[in-house]
Backbone as CSV, one residue per row, in Angstrom:
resi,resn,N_x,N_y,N_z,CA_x,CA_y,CA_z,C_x,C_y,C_z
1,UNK,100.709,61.757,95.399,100.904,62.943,96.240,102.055,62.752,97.210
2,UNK,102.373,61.515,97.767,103.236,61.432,98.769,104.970,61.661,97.840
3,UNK,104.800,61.218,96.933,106.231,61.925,96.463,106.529,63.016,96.142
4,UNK,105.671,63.843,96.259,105.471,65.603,96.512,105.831,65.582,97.877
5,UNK,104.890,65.186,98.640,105.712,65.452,100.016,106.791,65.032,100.109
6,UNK,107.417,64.139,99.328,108.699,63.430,100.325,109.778,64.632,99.745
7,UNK,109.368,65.020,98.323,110.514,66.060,97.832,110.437,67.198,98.626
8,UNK,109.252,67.964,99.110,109.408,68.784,99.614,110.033,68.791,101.238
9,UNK,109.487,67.751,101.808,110.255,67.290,103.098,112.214,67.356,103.208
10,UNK,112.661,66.873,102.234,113.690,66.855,101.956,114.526,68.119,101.918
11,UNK,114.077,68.880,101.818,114.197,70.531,101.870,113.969,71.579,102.398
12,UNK,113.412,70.937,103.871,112.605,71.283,104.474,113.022,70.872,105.957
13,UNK,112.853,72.623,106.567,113.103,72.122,108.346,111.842,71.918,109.272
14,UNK,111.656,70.945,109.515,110.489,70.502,110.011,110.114,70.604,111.509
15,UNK,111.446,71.732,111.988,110.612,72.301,113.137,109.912,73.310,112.845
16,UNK,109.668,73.787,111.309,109.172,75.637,111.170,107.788,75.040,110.000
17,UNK,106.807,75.182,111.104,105.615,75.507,110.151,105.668,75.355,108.602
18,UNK,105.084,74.445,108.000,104.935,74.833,106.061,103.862,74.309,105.540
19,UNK,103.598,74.235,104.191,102.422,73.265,103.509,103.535,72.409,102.765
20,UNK,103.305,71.071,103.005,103.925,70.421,102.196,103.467,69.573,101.011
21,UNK,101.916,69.841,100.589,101.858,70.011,99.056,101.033,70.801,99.186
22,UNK,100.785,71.727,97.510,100.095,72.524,97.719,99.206,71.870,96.091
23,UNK,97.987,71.740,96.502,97.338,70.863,95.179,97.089,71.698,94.243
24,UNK,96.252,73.369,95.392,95.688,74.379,95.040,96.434,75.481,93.846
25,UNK,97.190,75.234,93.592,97.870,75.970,92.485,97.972,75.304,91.052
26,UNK,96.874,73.875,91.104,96.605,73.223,89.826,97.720,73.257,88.971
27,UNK,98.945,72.511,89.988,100.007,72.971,88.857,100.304,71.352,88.959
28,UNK,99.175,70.465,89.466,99.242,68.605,89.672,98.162,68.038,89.204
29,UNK,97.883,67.347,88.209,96.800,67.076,87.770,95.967,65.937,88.622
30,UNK,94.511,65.772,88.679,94.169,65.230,89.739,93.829,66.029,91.426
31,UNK,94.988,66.820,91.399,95.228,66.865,92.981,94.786,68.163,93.499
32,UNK,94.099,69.108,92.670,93.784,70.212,92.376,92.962,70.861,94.091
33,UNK,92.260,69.686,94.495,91.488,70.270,95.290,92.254,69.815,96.875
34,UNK,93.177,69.549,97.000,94.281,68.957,98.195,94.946,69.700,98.737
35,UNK,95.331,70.139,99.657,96.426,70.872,100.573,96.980,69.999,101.647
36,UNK,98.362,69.544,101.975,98.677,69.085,103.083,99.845,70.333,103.750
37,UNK,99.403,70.425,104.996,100.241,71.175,105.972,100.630,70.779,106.746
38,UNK,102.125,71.067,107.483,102.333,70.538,108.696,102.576,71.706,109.975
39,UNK,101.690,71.227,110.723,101.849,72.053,111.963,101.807,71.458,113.453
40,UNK,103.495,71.189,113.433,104.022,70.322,114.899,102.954,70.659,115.580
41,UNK,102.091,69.345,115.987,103.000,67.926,115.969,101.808,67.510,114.901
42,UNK,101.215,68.142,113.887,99.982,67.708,113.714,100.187,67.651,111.907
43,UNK,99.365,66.792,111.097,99.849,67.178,109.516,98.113,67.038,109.697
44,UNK,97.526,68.496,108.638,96.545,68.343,108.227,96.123,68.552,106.712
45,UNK,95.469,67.927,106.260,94.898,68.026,104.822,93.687,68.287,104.583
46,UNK,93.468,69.398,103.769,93.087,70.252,103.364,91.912,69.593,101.875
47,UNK,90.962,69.486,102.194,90.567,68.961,101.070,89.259,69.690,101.047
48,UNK,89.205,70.510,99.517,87.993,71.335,98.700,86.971,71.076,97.862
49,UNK,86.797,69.686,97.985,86.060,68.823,97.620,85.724,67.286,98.094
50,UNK,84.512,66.601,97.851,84.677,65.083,98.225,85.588,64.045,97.563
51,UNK,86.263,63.311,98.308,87.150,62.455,97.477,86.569,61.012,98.276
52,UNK,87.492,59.988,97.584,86.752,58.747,97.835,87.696,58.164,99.591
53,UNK,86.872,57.430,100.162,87.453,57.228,101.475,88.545,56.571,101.727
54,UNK,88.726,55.309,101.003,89.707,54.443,100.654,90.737,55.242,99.829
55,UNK,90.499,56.589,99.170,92.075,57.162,98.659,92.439,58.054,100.035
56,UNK,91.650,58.765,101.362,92.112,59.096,102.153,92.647,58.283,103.234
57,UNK,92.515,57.109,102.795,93.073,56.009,104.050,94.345,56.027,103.746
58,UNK,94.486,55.851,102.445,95.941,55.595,101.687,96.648,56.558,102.168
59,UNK,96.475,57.778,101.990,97.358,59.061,102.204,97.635,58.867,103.506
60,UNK,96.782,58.530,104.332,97.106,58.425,105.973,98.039,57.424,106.306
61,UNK,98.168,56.297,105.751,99.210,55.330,105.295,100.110,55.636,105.529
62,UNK,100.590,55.946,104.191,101.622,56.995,103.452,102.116,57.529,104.226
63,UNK,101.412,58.763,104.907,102.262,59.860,105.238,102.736,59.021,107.214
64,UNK,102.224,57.998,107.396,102.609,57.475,109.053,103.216,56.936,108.487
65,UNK,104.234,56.712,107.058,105.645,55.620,107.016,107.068,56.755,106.622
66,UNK,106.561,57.859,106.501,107.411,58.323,106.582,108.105,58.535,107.331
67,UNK,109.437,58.210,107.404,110.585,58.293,108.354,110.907,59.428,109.701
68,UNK,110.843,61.351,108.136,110.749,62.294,109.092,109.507,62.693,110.390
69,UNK,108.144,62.214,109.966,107.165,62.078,110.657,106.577,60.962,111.876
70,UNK,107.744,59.936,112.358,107.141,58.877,112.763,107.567,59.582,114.520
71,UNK,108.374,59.999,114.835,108.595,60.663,115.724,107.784,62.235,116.366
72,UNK,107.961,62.931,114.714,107.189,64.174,115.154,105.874,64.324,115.478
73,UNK,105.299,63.675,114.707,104.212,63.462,113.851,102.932,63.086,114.912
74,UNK,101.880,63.381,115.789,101.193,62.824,116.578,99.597,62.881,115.906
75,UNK,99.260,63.374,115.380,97.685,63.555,114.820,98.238,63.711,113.335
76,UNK,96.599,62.736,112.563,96.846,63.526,110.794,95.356,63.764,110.719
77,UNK,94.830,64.746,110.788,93.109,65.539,110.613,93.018,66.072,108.960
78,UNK,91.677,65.880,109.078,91.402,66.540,107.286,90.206,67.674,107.698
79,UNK,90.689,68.363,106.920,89.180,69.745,106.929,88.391,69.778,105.774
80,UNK,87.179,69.495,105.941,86.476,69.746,104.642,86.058,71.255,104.293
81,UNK,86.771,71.628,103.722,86.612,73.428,103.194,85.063,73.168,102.486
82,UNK,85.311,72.384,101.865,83.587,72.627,100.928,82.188,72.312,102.133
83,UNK,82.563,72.069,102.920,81.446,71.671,104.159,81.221,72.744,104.737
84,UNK,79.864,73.015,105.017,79.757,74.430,106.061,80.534,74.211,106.870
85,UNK,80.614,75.106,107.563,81.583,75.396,108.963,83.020,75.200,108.564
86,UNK,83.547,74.083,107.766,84.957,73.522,107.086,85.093,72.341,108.895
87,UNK,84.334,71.691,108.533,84.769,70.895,109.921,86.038,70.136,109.629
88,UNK,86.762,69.938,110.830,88.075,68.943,111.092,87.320,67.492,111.861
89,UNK,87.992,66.885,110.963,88.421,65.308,111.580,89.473,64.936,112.182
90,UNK,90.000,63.774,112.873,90.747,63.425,113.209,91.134,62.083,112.641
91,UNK,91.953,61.821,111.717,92.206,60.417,111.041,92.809,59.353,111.533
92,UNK,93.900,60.252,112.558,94.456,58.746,113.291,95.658,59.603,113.894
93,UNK,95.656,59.409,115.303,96.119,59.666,115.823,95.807,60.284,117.302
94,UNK,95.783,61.639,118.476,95.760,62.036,118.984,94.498,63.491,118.640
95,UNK,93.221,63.116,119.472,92.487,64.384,118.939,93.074,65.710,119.777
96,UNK,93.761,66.343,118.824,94.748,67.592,119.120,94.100,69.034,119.018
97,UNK,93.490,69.991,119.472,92.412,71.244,118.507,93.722,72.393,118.926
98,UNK,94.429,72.026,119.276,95.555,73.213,119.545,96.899,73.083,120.193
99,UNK,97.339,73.602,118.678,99.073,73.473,119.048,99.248,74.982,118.689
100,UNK,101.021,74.961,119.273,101.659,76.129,118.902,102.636,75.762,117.973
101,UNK,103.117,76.670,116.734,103.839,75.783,115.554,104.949,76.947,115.663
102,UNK,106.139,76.839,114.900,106.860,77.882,115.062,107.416,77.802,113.430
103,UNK,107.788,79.719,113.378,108.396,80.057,111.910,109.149,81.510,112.518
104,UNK,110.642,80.973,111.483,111.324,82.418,111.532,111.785,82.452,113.273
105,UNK,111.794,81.611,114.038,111.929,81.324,115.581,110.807,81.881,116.479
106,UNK,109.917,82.532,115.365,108.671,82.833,116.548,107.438,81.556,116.505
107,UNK,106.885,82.150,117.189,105.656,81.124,118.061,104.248,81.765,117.561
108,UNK,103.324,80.770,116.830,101.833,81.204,117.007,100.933,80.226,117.671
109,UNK,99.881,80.751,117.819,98.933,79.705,118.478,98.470,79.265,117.339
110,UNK,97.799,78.211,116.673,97.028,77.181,116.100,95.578,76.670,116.919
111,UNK,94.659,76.757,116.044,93.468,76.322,116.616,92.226,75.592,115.783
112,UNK,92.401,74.346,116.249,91.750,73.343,115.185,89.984,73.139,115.744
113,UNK,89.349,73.685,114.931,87.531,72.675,114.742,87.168,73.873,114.745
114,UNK,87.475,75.580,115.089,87.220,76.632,115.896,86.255,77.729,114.643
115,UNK,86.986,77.319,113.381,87.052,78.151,112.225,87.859,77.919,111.306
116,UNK,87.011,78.383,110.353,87.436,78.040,108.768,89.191,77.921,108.707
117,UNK,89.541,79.361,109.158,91.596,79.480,109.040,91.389,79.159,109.957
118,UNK,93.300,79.191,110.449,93.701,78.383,111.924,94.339,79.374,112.533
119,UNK,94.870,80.718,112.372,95.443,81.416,112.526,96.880,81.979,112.202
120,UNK,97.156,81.065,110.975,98.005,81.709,110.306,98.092,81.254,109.571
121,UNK,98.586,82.205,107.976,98.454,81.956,106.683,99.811,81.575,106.401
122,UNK,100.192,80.434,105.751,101.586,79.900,105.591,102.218,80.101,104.009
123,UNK,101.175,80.889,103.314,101.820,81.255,102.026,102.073,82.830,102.366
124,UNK,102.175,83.750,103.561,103.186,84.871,103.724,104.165,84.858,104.165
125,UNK,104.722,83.706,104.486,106.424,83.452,105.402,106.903,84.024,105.093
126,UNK,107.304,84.481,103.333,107.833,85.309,103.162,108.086,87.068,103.540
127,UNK,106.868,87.688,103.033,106.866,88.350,103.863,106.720,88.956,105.133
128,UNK,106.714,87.948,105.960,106.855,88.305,107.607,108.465,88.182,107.702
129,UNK,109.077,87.673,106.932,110.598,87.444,106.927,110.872,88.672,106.101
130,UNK,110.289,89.466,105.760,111.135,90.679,104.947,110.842,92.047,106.307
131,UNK,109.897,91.588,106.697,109.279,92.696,108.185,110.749,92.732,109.230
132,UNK,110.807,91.399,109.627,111.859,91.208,110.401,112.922,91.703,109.854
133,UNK,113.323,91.351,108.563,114.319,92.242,108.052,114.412,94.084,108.071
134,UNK,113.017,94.096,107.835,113.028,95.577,107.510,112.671,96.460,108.856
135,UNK,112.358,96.033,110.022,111.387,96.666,110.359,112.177,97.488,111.378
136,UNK,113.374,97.710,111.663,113.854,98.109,112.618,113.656,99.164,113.413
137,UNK,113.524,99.900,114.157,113.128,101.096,114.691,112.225,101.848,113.816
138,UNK,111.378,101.096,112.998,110.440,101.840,112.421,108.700,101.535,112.877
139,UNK,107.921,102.430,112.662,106.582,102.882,113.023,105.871,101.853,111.848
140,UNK,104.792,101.117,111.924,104.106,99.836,111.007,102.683,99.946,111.330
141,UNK,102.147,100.457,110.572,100.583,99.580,110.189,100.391,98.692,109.739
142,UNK,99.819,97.691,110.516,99.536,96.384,109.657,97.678,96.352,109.730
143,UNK,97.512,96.585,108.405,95.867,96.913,107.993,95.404,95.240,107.271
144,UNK,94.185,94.775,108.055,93.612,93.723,108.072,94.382,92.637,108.558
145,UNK,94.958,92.811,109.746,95.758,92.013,110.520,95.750,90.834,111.135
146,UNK,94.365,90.671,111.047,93.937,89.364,111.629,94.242,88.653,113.165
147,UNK,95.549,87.416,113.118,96.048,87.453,114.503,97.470,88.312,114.651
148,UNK,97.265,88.761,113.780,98.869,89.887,114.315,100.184,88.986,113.865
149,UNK,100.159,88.485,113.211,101.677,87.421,112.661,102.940,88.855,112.147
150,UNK,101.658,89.644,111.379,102.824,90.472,110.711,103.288,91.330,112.109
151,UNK,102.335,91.816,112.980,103.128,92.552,114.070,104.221,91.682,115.112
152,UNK,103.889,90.270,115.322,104.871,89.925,115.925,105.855,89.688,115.134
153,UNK,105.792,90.052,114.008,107.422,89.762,112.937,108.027,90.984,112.929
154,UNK,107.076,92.466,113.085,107.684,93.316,113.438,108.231,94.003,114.640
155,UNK,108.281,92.813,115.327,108.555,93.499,116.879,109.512,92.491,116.591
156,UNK,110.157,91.617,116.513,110.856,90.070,116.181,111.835,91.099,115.390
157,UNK,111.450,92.364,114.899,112.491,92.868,113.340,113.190,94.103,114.822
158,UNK,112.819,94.457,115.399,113.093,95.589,115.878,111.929,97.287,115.585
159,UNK,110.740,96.706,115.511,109.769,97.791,115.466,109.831,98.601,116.589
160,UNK,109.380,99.927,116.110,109.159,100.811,117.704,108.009,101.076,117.682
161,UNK,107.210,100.901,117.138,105.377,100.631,117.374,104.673,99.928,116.104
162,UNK,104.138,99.090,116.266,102.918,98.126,114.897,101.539,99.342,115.669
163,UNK,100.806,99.316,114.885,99.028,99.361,114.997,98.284,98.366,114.162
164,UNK,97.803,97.368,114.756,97.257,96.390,113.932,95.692,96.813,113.967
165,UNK,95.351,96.614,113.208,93.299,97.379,112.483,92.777,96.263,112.186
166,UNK,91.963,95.911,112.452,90.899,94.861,111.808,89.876,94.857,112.783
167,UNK,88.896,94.264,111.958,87.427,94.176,112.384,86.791,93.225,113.449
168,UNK,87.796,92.478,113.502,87.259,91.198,114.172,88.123,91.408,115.883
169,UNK,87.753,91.817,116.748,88.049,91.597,117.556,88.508,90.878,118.670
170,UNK,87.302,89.344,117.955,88.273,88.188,118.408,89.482,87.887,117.808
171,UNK,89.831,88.309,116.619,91.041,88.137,116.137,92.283,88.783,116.617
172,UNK,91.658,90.079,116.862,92.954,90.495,117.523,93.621,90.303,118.766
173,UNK,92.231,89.104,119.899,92.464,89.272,120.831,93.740,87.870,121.235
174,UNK,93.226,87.249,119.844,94.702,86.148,119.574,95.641,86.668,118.989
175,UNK,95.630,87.697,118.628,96.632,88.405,118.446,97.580,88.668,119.579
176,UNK,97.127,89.437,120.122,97.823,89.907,121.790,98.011,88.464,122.585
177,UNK,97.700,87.306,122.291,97.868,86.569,122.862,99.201,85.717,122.097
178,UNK,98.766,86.083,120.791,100.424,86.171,120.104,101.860,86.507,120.519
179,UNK,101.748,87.507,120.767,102.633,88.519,121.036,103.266,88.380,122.373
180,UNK,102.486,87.504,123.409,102.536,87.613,124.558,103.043,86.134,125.261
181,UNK,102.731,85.305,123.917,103.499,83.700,123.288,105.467,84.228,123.288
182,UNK,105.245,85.124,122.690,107.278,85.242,122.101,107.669,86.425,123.134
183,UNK,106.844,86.740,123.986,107.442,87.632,125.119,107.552,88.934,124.578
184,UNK,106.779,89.476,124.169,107.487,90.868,123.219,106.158,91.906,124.018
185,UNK,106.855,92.970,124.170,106.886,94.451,124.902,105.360,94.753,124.192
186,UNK,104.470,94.838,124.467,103.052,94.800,124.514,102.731,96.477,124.431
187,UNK,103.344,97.117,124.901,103.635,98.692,124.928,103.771,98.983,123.499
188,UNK,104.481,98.628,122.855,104.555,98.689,121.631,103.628,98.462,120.507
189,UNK,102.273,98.313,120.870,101.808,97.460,120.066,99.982,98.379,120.898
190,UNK,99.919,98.035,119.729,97.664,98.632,119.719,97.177,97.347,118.672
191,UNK,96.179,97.772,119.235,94.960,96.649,118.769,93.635,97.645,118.854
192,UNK,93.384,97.805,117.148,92.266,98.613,117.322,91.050,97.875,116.371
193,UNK,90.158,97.644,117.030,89.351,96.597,116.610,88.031,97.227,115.501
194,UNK,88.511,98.155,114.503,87.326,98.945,114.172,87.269,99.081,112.209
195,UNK,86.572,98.977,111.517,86.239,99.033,110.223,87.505,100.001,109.276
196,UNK,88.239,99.484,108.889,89.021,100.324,108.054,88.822,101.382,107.241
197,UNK,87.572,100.910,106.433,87.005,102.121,105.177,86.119,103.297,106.324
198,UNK,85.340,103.298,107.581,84.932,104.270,108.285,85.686,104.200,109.188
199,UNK,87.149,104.265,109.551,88.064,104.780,110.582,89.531,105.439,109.979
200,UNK,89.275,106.166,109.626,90.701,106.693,109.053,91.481,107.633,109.786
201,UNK,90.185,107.797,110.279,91.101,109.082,111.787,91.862,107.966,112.354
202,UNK,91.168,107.193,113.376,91.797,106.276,113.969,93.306,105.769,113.279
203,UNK,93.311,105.484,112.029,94.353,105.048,111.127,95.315,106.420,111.354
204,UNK,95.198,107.371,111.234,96.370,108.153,111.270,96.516,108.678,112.524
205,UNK,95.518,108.357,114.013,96.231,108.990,115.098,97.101,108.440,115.646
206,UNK,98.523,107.276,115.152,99.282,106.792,115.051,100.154,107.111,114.639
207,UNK,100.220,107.683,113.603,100.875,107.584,112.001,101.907,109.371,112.622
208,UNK,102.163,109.769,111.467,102.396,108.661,110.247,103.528,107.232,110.219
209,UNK,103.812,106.531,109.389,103.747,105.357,109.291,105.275,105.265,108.338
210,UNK,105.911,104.335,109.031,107.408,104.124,107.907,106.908,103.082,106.825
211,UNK,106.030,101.985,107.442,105.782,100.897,106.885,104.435,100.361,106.911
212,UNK,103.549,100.191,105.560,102.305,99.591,105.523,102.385,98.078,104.731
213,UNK,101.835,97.487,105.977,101.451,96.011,105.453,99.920,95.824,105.476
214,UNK,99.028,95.785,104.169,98.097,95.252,103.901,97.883,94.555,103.406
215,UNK,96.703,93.268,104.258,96.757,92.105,103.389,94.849,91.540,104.028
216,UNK,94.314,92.333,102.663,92.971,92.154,103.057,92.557,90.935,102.420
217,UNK,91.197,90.223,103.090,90.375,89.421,102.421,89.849,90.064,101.087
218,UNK,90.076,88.726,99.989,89.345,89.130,98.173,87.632,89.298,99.098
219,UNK,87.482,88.700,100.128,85.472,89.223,99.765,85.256,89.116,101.643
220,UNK,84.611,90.242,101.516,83.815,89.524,103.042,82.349,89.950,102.676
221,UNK,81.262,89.222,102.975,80.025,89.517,102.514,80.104,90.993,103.838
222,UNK,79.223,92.238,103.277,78.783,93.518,103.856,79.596,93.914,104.277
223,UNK,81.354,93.935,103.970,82.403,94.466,104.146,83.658,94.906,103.592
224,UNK,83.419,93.877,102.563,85.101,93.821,101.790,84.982,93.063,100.508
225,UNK,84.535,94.062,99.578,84.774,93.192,98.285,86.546,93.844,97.623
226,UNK,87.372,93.438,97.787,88.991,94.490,97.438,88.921,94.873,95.945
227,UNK,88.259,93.901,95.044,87.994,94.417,93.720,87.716,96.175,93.900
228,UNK,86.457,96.059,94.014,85.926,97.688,94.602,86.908,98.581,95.736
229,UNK,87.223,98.058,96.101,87.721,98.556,97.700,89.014,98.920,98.021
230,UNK,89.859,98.162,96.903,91.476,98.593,97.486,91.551,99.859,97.067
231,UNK,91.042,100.238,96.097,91.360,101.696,95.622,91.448,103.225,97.226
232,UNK,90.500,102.048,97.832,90.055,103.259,98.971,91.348,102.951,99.811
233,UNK,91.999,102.288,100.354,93.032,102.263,100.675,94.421,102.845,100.282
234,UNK,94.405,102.509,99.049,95.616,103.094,98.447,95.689,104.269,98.009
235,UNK,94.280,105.366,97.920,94.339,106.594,98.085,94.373,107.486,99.477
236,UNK,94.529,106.385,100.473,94.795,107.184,101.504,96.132,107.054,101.728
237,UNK,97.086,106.337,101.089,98.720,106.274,101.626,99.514,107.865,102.351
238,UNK,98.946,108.823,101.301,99.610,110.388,101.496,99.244,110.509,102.427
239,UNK,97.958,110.427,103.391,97.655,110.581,104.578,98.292,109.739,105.873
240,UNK,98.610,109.070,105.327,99.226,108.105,106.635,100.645,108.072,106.559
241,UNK,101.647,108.101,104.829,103.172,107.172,105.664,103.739,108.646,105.121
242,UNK,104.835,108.137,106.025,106.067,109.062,105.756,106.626,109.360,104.343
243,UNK,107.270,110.088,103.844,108.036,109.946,102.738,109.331,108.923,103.160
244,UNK,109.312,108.048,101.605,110.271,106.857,101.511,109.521,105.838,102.622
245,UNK,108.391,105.954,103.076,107.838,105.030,103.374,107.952,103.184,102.485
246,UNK,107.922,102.709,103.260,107.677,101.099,102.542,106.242,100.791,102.163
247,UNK,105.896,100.139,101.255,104.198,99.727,101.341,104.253,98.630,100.672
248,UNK,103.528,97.603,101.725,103.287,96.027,101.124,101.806,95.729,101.073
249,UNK,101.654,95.790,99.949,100.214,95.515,99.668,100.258,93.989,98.663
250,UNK,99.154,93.460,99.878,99.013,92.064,99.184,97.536,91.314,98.676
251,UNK,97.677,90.793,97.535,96.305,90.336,96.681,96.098,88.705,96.833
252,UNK,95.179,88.014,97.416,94.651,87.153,97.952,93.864,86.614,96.668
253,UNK,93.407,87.133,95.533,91.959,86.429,94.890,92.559,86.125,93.812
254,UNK,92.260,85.170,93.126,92.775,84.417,91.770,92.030,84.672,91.161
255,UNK,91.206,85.911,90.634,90.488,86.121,90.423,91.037,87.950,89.779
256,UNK,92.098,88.134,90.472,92.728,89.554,89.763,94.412,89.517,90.118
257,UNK,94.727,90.160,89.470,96.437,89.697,89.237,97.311,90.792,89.854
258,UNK,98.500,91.079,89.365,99.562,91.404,89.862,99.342,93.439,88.850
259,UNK,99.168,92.865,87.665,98.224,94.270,87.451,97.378,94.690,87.452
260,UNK,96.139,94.093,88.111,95.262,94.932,88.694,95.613,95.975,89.826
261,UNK,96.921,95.282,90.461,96.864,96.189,91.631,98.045,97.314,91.202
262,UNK,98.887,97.060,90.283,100.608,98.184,89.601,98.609,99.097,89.362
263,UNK,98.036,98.388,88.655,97.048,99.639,88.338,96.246,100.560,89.040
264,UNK,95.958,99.892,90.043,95.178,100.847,90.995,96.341,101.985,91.942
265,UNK,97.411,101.095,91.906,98.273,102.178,92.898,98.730,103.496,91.700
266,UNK,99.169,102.871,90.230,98.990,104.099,89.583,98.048,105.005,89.141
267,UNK,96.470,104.669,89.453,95.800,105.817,89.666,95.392,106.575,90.640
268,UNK,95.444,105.775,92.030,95.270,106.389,93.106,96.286,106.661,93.465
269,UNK,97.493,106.465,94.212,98.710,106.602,94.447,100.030,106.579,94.078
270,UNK,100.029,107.546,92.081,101.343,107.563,91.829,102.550,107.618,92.720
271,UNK,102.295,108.383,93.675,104.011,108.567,94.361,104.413,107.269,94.798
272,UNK,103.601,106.468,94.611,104.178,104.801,94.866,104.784,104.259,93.853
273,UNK,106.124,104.268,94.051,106.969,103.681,93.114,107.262,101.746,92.886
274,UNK,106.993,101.586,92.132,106.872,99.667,92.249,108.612,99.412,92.696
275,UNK,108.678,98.630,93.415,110.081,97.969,93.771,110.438,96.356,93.596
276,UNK,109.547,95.821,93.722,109.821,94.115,93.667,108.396,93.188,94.148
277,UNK,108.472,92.322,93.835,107.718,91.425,93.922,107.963,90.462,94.977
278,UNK,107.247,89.668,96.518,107.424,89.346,97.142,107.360,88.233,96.879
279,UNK,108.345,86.790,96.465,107.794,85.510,95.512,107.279,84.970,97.108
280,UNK,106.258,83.977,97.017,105.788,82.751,97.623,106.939,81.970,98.069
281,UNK,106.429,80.800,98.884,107.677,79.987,99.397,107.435,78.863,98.642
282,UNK,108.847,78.248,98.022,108.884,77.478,96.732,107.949,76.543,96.689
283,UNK,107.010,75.982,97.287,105.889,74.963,97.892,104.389,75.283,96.891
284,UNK,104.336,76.803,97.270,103.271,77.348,96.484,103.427,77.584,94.861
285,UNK,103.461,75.870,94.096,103.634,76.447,92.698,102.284,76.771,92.161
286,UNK,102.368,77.667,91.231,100.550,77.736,90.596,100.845,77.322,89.046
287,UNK,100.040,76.671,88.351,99.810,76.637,87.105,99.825,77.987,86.015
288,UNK,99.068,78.554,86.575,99.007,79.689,85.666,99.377,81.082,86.995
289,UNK,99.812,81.618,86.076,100.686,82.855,86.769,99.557,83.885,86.980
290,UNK,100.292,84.113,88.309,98.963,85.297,88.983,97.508,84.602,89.753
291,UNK,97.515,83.483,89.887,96.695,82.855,90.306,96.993,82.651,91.831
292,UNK,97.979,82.818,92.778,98.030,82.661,94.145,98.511,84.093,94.522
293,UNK,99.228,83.659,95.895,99.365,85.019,96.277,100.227,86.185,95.925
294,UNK,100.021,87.293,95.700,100.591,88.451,95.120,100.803,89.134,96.433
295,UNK,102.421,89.393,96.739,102.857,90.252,97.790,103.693,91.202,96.865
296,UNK,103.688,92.446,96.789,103.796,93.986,95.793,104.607,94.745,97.092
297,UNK,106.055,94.999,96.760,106.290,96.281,97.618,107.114,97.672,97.212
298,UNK,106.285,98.590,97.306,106.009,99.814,96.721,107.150,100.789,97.857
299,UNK,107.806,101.916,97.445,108.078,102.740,98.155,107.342,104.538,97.902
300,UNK,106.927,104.851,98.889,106.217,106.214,98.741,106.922,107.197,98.808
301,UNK,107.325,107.945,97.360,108.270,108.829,97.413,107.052,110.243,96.989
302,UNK,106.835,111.152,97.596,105.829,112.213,96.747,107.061,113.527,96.499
């Protein structure tokens, strides 16, 4: 594994947030159930199963002789995803539960032992880097927003209002605490903490909308199965965006592909024209295609 990292290191600016292997795309035999990330000053690994103790000593080894890390580098923690809760360890180093990491020159908070994620997903860099590109004086929903990454990329782009929606209220409230990390105009910006499929008023007393970024959970038990569920979304687009609107709709489950969703937008929302495919950041290889993340961006012409 460490010569995965060292290639990817090599290519890599190691002041900006990344995963520097990604096991999970079974495109490494053996290593299937592994993730290593780095998030200044901290590298954590990600492991989805039990492995033996003496091969995690090694890796800890390993990764404290590397050259680029002996300076940066202050904690290496492992999370057991297959463990209730996904508890963090601390392997050696500094017990750290919160840093701030940076991507694209903005700032998020990080928060280690707290919960399963940490507060930001590092296989969308990409598209938070197409927001910033795109987002300029335009109006943005970002639906299932979580801590708001995509709204501070759209205020970072030149947005003139995000509405970020999601359910979790503590989430959004690191959100605003996001936002308030990179100094950005808070005026601009709502936080509405309420059920997507029973708030649609709410969803359009905003709107309408130049730009939709959705990027829901594949399952939440008594909330969100997207199999069933995206359809309900993507038949409300006419109600919410503008014409020539943008729409980024993104698929999370390895479990349905890149046409499940060309399919649902062509039965619920023909006037969505397909435009391109948002690739992953070169880190995230998968074995078999359609198996990680699917970022889709559509323009709404009716």
């Amino acid at each position: 594994m460490i010569n995965y990292i060292t290639q990817t290191i090599e290519k890599s600016d190691l002041t900006q947030c990344q995963r520097l292997f990604h096991g999970r795309g079974h495109a490494y035999k053996s290593l299937e159930h592994v993730n290593v990330d780095w998030l200044s000053p901290i590298i954590l690994i990600t492991l989805y199963q039990p492995v033996e103790q003496s091969w995690l000593s090694q890796q800890v080894l390993d990764l404290r002789e590397l050259d680029a890390f002996k300076k940066m580098c202050k904690s290496i923690q492992v999370q057991y995803r297959y463990q209730k809760y996904a508890p963090i360890d601390v392997l050696w180093g500094e017990a750290i539960d919160h840093t701030i990491v940076e991507e694209h020159k903005l700032k998020y908070h990080i928060q280690f032992g707290k919960s399963q994620n940490l507060g930001l997903f590092l296989d969308m860099a990409n598209g938070r880097q197409w927001l910033i590109d795109n987002a300029k004086d335009k109006n943005v929903l970002n639906l299932f927003s979580y801590t708001c990454a995509f709204s501070v990329a759209g205020l970072a782009g030149g947005a003139k209002k995000v509405i970020n929606i999601d359910m979790a209220k503590s989430a959004l409230s690191k959100g605003r605490d996001n936002h308030k990390l990179n100094k950005q105009d808070l005026s601009k910006v709502k936080f509405e903490g309420v059920d997507i499929f029973k708030s649609y008023g709410r969803l359009k007393k905003y709107g309408p909308y130049d730009i939709l970024v959705c990027d829901p959970p594949s399952f939440q038990k008594g909330s969100v199965n997207i199999q069933r569920d995206y359809k309900k979304i993507i038949s409300r687009i006419p109600q919410l965006m503008k014409p020539s609107a943008e729409i980024i709709l993104c698929l999370n489950s390895p479990d349905l592909d890149e046409e499940f969703l060309l399919t649902e937008v062509e039965r619920e929302c023909p006037q969505c024209v397909f435009q391109e495919k948002i690739v992953n950041p070169d880190v995230f290889v998968e074995a078999e295609k359609g198996k990680g993340l699917k970022v889709l961006r559509f323009i709404y012409l009716p």
